[in-house]
N, C-alpha and C positions, 0 to 999 in steps of 0.2 A: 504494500500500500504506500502511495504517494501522498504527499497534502504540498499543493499548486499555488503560491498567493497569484492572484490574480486582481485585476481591475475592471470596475466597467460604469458607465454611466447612469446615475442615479437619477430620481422624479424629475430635481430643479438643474440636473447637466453638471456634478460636481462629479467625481472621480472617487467611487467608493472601493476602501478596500476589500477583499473577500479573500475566502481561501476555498480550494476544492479540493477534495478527499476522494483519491481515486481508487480505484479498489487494483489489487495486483493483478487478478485473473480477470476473468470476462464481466464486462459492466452488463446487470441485468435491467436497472432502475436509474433514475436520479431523483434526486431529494433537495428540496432547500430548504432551508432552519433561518427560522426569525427568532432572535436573541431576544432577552428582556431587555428594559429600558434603563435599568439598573445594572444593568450587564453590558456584553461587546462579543465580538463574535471570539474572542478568544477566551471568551469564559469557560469556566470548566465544563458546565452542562452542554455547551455546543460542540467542545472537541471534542469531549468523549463519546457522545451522543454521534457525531459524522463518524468520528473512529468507527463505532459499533456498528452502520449504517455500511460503510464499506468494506469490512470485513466478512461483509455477506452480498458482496456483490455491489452494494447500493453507492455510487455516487453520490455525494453530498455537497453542495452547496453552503456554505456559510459566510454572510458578511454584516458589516456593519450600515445602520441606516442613516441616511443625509443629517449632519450635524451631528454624529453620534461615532466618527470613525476615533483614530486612535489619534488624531492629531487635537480634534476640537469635539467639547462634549456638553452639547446645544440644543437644549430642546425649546428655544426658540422659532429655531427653523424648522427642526425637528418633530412636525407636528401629525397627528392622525390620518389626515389625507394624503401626506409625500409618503408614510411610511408603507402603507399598501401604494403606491405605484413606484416606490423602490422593490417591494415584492416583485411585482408584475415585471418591472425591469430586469430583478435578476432571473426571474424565470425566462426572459427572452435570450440573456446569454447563454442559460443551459441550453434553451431548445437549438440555440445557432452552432455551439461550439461544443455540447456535449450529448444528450438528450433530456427531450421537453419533461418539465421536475413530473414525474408520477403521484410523488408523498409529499403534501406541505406540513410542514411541523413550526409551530408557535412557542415560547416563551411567553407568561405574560402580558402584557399589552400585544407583545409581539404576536402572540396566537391571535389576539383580538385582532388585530392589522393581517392574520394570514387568515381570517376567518371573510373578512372583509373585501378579501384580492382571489379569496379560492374560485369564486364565480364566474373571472375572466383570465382562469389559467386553465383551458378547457381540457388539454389532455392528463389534468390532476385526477386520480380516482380514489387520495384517501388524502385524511387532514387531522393532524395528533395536537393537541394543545395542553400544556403543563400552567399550572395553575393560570390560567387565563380570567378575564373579569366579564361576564354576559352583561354588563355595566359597563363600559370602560369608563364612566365620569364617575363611577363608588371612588376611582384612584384621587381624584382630585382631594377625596376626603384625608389624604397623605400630607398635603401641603396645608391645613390649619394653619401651623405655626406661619405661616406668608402669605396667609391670605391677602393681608392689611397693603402689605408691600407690591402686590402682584397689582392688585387695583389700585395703586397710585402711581406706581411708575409704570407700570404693565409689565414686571416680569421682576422677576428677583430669583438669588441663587440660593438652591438647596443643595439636600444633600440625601441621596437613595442608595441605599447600601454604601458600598465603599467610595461612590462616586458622586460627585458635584456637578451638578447641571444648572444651568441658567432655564425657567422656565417663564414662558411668556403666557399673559392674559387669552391672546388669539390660541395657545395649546389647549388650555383649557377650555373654550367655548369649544375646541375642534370635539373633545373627550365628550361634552353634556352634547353633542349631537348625533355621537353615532352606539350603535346598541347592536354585540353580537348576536342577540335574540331576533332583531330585524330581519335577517336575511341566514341564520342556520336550518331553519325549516326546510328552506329551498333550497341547501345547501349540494343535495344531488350525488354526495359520493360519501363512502365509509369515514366515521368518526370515533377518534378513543381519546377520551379525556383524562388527561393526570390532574388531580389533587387530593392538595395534605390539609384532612382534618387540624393541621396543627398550624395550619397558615396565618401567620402574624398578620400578614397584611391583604390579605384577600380572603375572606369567608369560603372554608367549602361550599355554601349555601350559591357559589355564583357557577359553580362544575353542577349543581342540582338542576340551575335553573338554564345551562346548556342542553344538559342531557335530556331534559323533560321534552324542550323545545325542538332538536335534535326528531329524524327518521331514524330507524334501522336501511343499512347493518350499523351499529352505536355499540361500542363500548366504554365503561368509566372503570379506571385504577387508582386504586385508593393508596396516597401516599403514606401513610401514617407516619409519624416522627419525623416528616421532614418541614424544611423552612420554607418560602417562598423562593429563595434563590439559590437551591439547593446545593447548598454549602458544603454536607457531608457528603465525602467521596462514595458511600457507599450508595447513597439515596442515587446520586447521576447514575453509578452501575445499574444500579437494577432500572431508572427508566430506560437507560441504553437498551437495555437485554431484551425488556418485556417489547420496546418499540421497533426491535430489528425484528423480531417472534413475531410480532403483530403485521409487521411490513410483508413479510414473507409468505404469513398465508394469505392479507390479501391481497397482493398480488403474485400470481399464480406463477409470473414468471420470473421473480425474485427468487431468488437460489437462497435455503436456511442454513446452507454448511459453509 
């Protein structure tokens, strides 16, 4: 197995990093992973998660979203609507220069944003989301402590997990407008949801209100003991494991060995 950084052009035409994960033997699939927003593509849960994905054949896709790369970390610009049509863009460079992604897989907001982009990534036929919000503006409920400061300058900097972003007034109106409940109904392709009852910062109660809203085929995996940004090396194991397992039989042509 290889891992490729590559580059390719994001929503607003910035040059985002990525990295692909090529499997050693014959590529049966491809995949692309949207990171949390508290995260970066080179978080733990996304390179173990592509490792695990390629080691069974499956090509993986991972990069960072517009204003969110390793150089500037901006969720100014960085808002709900560029970050599904950085999706949709990095899925164009699979389809050009590797093959069109099969499995979309989400992080957190990032599920929400790959939940949002699945509907015009046509040849997708499965979509994994690890603690994801069927709210994404419950997230807003994070930044209290700035509220005061967002509505008088229109943005101020926090602080989400280990990392510091600048967020802006325009992020949050983007977050109270969009709802992955709106459009998972009609979502059209196989769905497995990770979350941990233990999630500090997202209620299981919003994987309930996916799954409910959610067709079959649907499944949910119950994280227990882990965090939202799943921090323990073991918690990323086992969603790696269960999510290459899950990749494999549904698609038929994914190789599980």
């Amino acid at each position: 197995m290889a891992v490729e950084r590559i580059t390719f052009s994001g929503a607003q035409g910035q040059e985002l990093a990525a990295h692909f994960h090529d499997p050693a033997g014959p590529m049966h699939a491809c995949a692309l992973f949207a990171h949390c927003f508290a995260c970066g593509d080179n978080a733990q849960a996304a390179v173990k998660i592509a490792d695990a994905l390629a080691e069974r054949g499956i090509g993986t896709l991972r990069f960072d979203f517009t204003g969110l790369d390793e150089h500037e970390h901006n969720l100014a610009r960085a808002f709900f609507t560029s970050s599904a049509e950085d999706i949709v863009a990095a899925a164009g460079w699979l389809r050009e220069a590797r093959l069109a992604p099969t499995i979309l897989i989400g992080h957190s907001l990032g599920g929400a944003a790959m939940l949002s982009a699945a509907g015009r990534i046509s040849e997708a036929l499965a979509v994994a989301t690890i603690g994801a919000p069927a709210h994404p503006a419950s997230l807003s409920q994070l930044l209290v402590d700035e509220a005061e400061e967002i509505a008088e300058h229109g943005r101020a900097q926090v602080k989400l997990g280990e990392r510091s972003f600048r967020v802006s007034k325009h992020f949050l109106e983007e977050l109270a407008a969009q709802g992955a409940r709106k459009t998972i109904s009609k979502l059209g392709k196989a769905l497995l949801v990770f979350h941990s009852p233990d999630d500090q910062l997202l209620s299981v109660d919003n994987a309930a209100a996916l799954f409910s809203e959610a067709r079959h085929p649907k499944s949910f995996v119950c994280l227990d003991g882990a965090d939202h940004l799943l921090s323990r090396e073991q918690d990323v194991e086992y969603v790696a494991v269960v999510l290459a397992a899950w990749a494999s039989r549904t698609l038929p042509s994914a190789s599980a060995g």
